[in-house]
N, C-alpha and C positions, 0 to 999 in steps of 0.2 A: 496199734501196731497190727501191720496183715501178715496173716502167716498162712503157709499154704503147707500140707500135708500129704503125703506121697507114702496111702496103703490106710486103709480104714475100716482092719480089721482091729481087735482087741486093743491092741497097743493106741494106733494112732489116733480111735476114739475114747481111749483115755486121756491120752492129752492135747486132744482138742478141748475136751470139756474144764478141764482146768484149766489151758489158756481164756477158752469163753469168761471162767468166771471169775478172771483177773482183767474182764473188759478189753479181751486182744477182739478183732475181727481173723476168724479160720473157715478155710475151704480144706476140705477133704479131696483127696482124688483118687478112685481107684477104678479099675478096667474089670473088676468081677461083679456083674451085676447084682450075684447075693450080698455083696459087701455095701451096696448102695443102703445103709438101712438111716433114712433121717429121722425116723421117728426117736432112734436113739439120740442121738445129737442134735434134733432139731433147730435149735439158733445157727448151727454153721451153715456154710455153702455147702454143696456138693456138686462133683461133677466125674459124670460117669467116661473115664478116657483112659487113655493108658501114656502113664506119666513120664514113659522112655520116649514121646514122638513129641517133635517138635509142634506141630499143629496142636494138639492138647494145651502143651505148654504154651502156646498163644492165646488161645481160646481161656486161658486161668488166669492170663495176666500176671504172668511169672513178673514182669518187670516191677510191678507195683508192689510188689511183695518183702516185709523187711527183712523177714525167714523164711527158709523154706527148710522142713525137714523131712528126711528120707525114712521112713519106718515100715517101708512092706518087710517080707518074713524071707527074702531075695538080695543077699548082698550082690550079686551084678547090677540088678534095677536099682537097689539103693546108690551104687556108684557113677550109674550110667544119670539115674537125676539130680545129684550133685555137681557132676560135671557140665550138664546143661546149664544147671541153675547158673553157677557161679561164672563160665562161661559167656551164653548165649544171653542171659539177661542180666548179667551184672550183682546177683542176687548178694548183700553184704553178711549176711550170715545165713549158713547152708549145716546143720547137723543131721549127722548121716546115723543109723541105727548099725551095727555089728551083731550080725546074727551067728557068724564062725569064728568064732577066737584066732583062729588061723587063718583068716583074711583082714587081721585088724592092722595087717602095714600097711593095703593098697590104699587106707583109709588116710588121707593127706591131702596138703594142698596141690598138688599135682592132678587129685583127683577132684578137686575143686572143696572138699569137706575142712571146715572149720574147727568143728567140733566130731568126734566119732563117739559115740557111746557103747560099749559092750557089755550087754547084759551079762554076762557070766562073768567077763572080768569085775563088771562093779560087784555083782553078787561074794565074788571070794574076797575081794576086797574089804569089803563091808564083815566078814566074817574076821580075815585078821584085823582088821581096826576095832575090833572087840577082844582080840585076843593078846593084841602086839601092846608092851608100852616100851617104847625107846626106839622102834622097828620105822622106819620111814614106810608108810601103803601108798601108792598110787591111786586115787580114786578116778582121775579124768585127764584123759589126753586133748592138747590143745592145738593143732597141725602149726598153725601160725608163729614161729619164733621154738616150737621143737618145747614150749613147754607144758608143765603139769598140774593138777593140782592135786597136793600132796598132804596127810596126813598124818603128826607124830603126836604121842603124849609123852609128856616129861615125866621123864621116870624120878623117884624120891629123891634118887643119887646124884640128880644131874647138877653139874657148877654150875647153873641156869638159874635156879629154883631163886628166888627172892633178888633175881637181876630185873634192873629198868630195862625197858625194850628200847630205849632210847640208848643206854650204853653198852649195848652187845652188836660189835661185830659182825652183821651177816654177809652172807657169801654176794659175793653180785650173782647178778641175775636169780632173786629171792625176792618176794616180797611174803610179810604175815599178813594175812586180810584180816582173820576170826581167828578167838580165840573160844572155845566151848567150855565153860568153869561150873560143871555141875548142870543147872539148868538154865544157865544164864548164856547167850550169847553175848560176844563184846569184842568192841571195834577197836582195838589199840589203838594206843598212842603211845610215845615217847615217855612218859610220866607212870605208865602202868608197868607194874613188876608181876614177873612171871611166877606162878606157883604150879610145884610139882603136884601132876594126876593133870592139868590143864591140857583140853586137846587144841592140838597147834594145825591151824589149815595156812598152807601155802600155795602159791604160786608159785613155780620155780623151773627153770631150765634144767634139761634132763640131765647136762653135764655137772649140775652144782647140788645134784640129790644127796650122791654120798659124802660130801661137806659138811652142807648144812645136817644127814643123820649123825657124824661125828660130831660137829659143833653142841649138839643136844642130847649128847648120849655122854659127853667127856663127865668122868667120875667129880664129886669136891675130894681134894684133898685131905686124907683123913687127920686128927687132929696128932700134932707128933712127927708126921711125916718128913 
C-alpha cells in the first residue's frame, strides 16, 4: 500500500515508520526545509513542497496513493489536503489529523476526510474508557455514513452478562467487531456469550449510540422481583 504524508514533523514521522515496518511504501511531504530530515526515516520518500498546491501534489503522485494522511500541526492545510486528495485525485482513503477540538466538525466528507482523528478527543477519551463501566466513549469518528467507533464495558449488573451474542437484539446500524476479555482479544461470533468486565468495541451510527448504551446498561432482574 502507498501512502503519502502531509507534515513530517514529530507526528507524521512517527507513523510513517510504523507504516514502514508494516511493509507500506510512505512519502513524506513537507514545505519546511528543517522538517526535511531522512536520516530519521530513511526508507521513505520525501519530498520537499507544499502540500496545499496543486503542482506538488502532481509531482507526489497523489493518484497512486491508497492513503493519504493530513498530519501537519495546521488544521486549514490539514483540510485544504484532504480536499485535494479526495477530490482532484480520487484518493479512497484520506485521514485528516484535528489539532483544535473546535474544528473537529469541518472535519467530514464535504471536506473530502474519511477518517478525522483528534488528539485531545482520543486522549480524554481514553481517560474515561478507564474510568466509565456501562458509559458508551466515543473513541473515532467515521465521516462516511455519520458513524463511530464506540466503546462500552459491561457492567456486573447488565441483563447481558452470560447472553449469546447470537441472541441479543442489536440496534440497526451496530455492528460488535472486538471484544477485549482481560488480555485476550476476540472476534465474535454468534455462539460466544458475553461476560460482565468484557470491553465491547463497536461500530455504530451516531443515531443508535444511546440505544445500543441502554441495551447494555438494562439492570437483571433482581431475584423476587
Amino acid at each position: 500500500m502507498r501512502v503519502a504524508i502531509a507534515g513530517a514533523g514529530a507526528v507524521g514521522r512517527s507513523i510513517a515508520g510504523e507504516l514502514l515496518e508494516n511493509g507500506h511504501e510512505v512519502l513524506l511531504i513537507d514545505k519546511a526545509p528543517t522538517a526535511i530530515s531522512v536520516e530519521r526515516v530513511p526508507q521513505a520518500e520525501w519530498l520537499l513542497a507544499d502540500a496545499c498546491e496543486i503542482t506538488s501534489l502532481d509531482e507526489a503522485a497523489l493518484q497512486r496513493c491508497n492513503v493519504v494522511i493530513a498530519a501537519t500541526g495546521d488544521d486549514k492545510v490539514n483540510l485544504v489536503v484532504s480536499l485535494l486528495a479526495k477530490t482532484e485525485y480520487g484518493v479512497p482513503r484520506v485521514v485528516a489529523r484535528v489539532n483544535n477540538p473546535k474544528n473537529e466538525w469541518l472535519f467530514n466528507e464535504s471536506w473530502g476526510v474519511d477518517v478525522a482523528v483528534s488528539t485531545p478527543r482520543l486522549m480524554s477519551a481514553l481517560v474515561e474508557e478507564a474510568v466509565s463501566v456501562g458509559d458508551l466513549v466515543r473513541l473515532l469518528r467515521f465521516s462516511h455514513g455519520d458513524a463511530n467507533l464506540v466503546e462500552l464495558t459491561l457492567p456486573p449488573e447488565s441483563a447481558l452478562a452470560g447472553t449469546m451474542i447470537g441472541d441479543i437484539a442489536w440496534p440497526e446500524d451496530t455492528s460488535l467487531v472486538t471484544i477485549i476479555r482481560g488480555t485476550r482479544v476476540l472476534s465474535p461470533t454468534h455462539e460466544d456469550s458475553l461476560e460482565a468486565g468484557d470491553e465491547l468495541l463497536f461500530v455504530a451510527a451516531q443515531a443508535r449510540e444511546e440505544q445500543l448504551e441502554d441495551l447494555l446498561s438494562v439492570r437483571r432482574e433482581t431475584e423476587g422481583a
